[in-house]
C-alpha positions in Angstrom: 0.0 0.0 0.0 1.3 3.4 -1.2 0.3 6.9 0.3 -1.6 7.9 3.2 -5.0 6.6 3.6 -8.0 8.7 3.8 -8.9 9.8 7.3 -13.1 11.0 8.3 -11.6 13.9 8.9 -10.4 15.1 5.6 -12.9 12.7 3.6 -15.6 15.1 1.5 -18.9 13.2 1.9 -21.1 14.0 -1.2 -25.2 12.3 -1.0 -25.8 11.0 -4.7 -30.1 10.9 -5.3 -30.8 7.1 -6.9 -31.7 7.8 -11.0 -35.1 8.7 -11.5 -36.0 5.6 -13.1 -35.8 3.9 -9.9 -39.2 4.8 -8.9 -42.1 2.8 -6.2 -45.3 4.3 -7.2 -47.9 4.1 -4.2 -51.0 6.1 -3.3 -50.6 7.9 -0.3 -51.1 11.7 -1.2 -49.8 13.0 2.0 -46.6 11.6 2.0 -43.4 11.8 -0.1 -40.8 9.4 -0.2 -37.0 10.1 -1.0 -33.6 8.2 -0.6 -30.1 9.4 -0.9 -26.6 7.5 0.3 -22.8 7.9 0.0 -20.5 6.4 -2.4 -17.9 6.1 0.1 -19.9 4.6 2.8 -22.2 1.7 3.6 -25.1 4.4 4.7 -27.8 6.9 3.7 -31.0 7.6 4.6 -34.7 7.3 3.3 -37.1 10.7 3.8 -40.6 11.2 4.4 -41.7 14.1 3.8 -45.2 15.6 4.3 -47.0 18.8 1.8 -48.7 20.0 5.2 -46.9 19.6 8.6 -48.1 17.0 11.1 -47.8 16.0 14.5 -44.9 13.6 15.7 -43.5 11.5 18.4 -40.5 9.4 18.5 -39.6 6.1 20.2 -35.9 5.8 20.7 -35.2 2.3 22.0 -32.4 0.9 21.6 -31.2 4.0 19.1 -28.9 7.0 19.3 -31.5 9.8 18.1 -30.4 12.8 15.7 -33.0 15.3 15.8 -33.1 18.5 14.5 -35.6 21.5 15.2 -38.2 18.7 16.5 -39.2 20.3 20.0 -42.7 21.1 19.4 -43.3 17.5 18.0 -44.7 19.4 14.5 -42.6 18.3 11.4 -42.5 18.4 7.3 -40.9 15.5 6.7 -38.8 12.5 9.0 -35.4 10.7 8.3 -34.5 6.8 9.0 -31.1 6.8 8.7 -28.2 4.2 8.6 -25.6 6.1 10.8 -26.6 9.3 12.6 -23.8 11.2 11.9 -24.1 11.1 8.3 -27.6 11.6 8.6 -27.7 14.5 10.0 -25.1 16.0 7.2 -27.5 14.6 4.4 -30.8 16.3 6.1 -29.2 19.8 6.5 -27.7 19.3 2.9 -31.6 18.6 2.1 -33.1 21.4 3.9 
């Protein structure tokens, strides 16, 4: 092996958004569903977003939560995420 290897802290983390041709069509008019993940990484997250905001609780068993903005339990749209650190990044790269 030649060089240094790459170290987290100098690594650029970029999401990449699936092709649109990778599409699951369902019915559910108040609810939007995206993905995104990292080429470098075995992670990403799935979205859920909503057109009006709604009420939410979560149940963090057994989880380290991420949570961003969420104290008055009203939200547009929730992330499940792989790894919470590069979760967060992708939802603020989102918003």
């Amino acid at each position: 092996m030649t060089g240094t290897p790459p170290a987290n802290d100098t690594t650029v983390l970029t999401p990449s958004v699936p092709d649109a041709h990778s599409n699951l069509a369902f019915d559910f008019l108040a609810l939007e569903v995206g993905v995104t993940e990292y080429a470098a990484g075995p992670t990403g997250c799935t979205a859920f977003a909503y057109p009006q905001p709604v009420l939410i609780a979560s149940d963090i068993r057994g989880e380290l939560p991420c949570t961003i903005m969420a104290g008055d339990g009203i939200a547009d749209g929730i992330c499940v995420r792989a790894w919470w650190v590069y979760f967060c990044a992708t939802f603020e790269q989102a918003a």
